[in-house]
C-alpha positions as CSV (number, residue, x, y, z in Angstrom):
1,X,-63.9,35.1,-6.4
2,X,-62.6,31.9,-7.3
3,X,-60.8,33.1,-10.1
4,X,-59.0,35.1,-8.2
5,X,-58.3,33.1,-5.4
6,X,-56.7,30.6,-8.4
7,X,-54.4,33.7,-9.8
8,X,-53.6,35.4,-6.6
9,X,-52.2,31.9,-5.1
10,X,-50.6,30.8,-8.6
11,X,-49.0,34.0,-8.3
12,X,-47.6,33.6,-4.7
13,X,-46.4,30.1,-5.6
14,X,-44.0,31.1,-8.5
15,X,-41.5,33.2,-6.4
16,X,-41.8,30.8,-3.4
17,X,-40.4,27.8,-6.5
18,X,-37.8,30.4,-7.5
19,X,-37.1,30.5,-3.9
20,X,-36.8,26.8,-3.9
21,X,-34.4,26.6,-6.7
22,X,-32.3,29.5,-5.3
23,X,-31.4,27.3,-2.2
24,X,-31.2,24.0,-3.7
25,X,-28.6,25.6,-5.9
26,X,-26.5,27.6,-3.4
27,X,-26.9,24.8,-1.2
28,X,-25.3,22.4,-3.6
29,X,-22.9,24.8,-4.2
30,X,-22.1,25.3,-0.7
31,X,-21.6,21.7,0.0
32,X,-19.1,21.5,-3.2
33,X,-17.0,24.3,-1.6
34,X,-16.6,22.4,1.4
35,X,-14.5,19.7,-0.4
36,X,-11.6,22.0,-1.8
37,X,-10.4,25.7,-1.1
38,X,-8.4,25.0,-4.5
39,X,-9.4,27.6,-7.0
40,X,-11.6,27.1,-10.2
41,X,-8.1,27.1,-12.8
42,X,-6.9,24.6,-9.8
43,X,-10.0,22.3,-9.9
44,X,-10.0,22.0,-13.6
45,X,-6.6,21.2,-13.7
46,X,-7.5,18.4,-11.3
47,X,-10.9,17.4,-13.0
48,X,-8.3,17.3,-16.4
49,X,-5.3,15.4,-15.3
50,X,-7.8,12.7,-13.1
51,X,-9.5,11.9,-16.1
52,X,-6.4,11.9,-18.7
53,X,-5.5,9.3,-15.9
54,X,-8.8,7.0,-16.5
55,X,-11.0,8.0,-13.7
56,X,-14.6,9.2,-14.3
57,X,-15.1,13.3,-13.7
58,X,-17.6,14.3,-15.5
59,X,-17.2,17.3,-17.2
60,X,-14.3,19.5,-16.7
61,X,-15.3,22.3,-16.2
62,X,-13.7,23.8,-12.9
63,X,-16.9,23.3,-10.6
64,X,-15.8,20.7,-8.0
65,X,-19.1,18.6,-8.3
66,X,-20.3,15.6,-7.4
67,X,-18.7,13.7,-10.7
68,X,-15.0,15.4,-9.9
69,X,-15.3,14.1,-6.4
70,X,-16.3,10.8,-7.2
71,X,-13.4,10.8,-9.1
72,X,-11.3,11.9,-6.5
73,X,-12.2,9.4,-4.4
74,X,-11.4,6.6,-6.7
75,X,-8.3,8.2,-7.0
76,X,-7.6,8.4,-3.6
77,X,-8.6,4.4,-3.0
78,X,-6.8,3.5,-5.8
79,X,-3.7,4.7,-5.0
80,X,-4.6,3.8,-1.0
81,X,-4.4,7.7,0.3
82,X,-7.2,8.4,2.8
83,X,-10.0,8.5,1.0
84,X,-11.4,12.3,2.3
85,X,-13.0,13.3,-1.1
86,X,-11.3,16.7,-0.1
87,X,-9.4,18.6,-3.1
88,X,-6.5,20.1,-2.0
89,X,-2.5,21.2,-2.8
90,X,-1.5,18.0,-1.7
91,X,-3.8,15.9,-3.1
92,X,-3.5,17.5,-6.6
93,X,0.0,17.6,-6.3
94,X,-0.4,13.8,-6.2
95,X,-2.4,13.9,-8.9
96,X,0.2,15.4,-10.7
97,X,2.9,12.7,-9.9
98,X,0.6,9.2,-10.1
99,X,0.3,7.2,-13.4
100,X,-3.0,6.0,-14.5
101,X,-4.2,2.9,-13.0
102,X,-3.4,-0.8,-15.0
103,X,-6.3,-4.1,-15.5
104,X,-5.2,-7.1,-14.1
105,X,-5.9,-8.2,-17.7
106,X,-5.8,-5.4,-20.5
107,X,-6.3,-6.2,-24.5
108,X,-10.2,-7.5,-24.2
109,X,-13.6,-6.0,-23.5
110,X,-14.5,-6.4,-19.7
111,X,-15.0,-5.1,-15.8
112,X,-12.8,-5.6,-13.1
113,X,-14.2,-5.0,-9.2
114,X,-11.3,-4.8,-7.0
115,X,-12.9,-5.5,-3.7
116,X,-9.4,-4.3,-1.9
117,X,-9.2,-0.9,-3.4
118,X,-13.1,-0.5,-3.6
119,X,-13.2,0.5,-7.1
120,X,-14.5,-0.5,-10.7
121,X,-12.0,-0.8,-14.2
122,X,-14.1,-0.5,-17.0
123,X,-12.0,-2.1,-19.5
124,X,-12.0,-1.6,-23.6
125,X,-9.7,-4.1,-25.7
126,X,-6.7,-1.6,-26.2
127,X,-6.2,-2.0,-22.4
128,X,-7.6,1.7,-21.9
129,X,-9.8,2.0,-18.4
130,X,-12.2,3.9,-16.7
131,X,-12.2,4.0,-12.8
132,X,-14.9,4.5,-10.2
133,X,-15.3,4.5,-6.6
134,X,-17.9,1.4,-5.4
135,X,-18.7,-0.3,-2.3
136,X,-19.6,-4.0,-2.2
137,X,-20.3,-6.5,0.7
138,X,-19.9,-5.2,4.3
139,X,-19.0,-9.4,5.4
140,X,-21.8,-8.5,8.1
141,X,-25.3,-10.3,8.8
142,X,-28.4,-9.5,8.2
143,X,-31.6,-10.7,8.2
144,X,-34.1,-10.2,5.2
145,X,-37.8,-12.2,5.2
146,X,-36.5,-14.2,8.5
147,X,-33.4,-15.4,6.8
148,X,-30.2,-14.6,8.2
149,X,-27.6,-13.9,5.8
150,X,-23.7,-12.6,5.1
151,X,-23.4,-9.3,3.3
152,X,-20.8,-10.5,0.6
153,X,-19.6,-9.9,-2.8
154,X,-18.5,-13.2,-4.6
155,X,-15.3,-13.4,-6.0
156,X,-14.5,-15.1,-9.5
157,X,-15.1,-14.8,-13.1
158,X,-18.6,-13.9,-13.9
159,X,-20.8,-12.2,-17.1
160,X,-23.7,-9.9,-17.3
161,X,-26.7,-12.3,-17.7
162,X,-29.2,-9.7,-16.9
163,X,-29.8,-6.1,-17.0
164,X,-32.3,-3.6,-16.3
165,X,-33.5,0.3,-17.6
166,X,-33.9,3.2,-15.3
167,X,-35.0,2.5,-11.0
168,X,-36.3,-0.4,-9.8
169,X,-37.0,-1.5,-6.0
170,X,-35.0,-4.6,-5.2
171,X,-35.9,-6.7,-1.6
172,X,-33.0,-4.5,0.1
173,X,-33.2,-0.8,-1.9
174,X,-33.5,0.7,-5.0
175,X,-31.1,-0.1,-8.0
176,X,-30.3,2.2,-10.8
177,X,-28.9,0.5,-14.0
178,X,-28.9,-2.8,-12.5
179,X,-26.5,-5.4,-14.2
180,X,-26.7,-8.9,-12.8
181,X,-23.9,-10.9,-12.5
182,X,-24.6,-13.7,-9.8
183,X,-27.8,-14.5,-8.5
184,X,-29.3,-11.5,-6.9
185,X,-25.9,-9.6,-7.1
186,X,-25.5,-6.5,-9.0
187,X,-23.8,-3.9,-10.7
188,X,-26.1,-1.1,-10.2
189,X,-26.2,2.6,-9.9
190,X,-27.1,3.9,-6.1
191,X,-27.3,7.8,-4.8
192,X,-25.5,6.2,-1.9
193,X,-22.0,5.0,-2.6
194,X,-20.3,4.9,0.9
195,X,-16.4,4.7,0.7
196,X,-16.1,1.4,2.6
197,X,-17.5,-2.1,2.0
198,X,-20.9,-1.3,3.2
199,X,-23.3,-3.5,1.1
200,X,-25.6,-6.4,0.9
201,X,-23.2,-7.7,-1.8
202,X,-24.3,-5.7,-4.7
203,X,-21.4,-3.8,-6.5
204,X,-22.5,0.4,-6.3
205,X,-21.3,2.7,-8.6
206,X,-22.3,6.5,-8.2
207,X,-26.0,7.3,-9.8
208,X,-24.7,10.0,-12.1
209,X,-22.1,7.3,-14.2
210,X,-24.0,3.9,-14.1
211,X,-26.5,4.4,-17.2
212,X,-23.4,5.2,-19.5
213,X,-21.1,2.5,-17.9
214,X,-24.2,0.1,-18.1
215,X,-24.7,1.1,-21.8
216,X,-20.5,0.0,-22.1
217,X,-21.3,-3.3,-20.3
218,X,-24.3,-5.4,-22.1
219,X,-25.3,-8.6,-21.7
220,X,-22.0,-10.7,-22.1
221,X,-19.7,-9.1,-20.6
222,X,-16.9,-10.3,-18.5
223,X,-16.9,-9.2,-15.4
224,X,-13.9,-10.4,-12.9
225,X,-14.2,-9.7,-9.0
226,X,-11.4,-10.2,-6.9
227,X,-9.3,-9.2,-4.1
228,X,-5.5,-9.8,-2.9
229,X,-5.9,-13.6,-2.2
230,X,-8.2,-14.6,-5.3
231,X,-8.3,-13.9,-9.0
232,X,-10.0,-15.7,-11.7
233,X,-8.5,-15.2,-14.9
234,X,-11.0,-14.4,-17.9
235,X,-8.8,-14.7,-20.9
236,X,-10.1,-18.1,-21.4
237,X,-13.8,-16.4,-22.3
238,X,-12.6,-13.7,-24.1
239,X,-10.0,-16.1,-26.4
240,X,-13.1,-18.6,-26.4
241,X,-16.7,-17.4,-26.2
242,X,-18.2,-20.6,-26.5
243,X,-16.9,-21.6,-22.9
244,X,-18.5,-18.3,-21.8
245,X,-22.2,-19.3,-23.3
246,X,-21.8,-22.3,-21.4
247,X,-21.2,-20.3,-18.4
248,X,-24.2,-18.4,-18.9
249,X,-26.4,-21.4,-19.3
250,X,-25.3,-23.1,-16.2
């Protein structure tokens, strides 16, 4: 009786999982929909011409996903539109028109977090980038373990001095990819990647890019964070890595 108990309930369970999957999937799809009545030829044009510019999509493949409209986004800040992650006419007939954006400092290996625009420039040594969407530092208080502090990203000229594989639970939330660059402050991967300065002072890049861009960035790398009123130059590092080990050890 058992026995059949076992089957009869093994049995019930598979098409209730199916079930499961069914609305996950329309759900998601549903939810992508919502972002752009552009059609799929539309949407792949889009998801093309974004990425020809230097901003992460994903694949291109005319679905309007979560990678496309993180791409959108960065898009949108970078070029300081309203940042609606919503595809439409307009907004790919800007697409069509922009240029792709430019490093402070092209021709050497590093990241660039402008805290203005909210977005990340990975940066290879032919000046080539790749652009995502991140929030940093809110510049509010908060209070962790009885100490009050101010959410903020530091500004300057920094390396990766530590990184880390896969999740791991920091004191304020999970981190995915991290990659330190100052103290307890970040570069990491997070499901949550509002489109304002909303942080604790961690950099967060969207889950689905940050173990590739983390494998681009290892241990070394130059990372400059700035905004209108200050900019640290890193050529000094790259021209001389011996002033950068020194940085690391201090």
């Amino acid at each position: 009786m058992r026995q059949l108990l076992v089957r009869y309930t093994t049995t019930r369970a598979i098409p209730i999982i199916v079930l499961l999957l069914i609305f996950a999937t329309t759900t998601l799809a549903q939810r992508n929909r919502q972002y752009t009545s552009l059609t799929p030829t539309q949407v792949r044009e889009a998801e093309r011409l974004l990425s020809s510019l230097g901003y992460w999509t994903g694949a291109i493949d005319g679905r309007f996903d979560e990678a496309s409209r993180s791409a959108l986004i960065a898009f949108q800040k970078y070029e300081s539109r309203p940042v609606t992650g919503n595809l439409s006419l307009e907004e790919l007939e800007a697409i069509r028109n922009s240029t792709s954006p430019k490093a402070r400092e092209p021709r050497f290996l590093h990241v660039e977090i402008d805290v203005d625009r909210q977005v990340l420039l990975m940066v290879d040594e032919q000046g080539v980038v790749k652009v995502l969407p991140v929030s940093t530092g809110s510049g509010e208080q908060f209070v962790d373990e009885g100490q009050t502090s101010v959410a903020y990203t530091p500004r300057g000229r920094f390396i990766v001095y530590e990184k880390a594989s896969g999740w791991e639970q920091g004191p304020l939330g999970s981190l995915y990819f991290a990659n330190y660059i100052s103290g307890g402050v970040a570069i990491h991967g997070s499901r949550n990647v509002p489109t304002q300065p909303e942080t604790h002072g961690c950099i967060r890049v969207p889950v689905f890019a940050a173990r590739q861009l983390s494998e681009l960035m290892p241990v070394g790398t130059i990372v400059l964070v700035y905004d209108k009123i200050s900019f640290v130059s890193g050529k000094a590092w790259a021209e001389n890595p011996k002033l950068k080990q020194t940085a690391s050890i201090e």
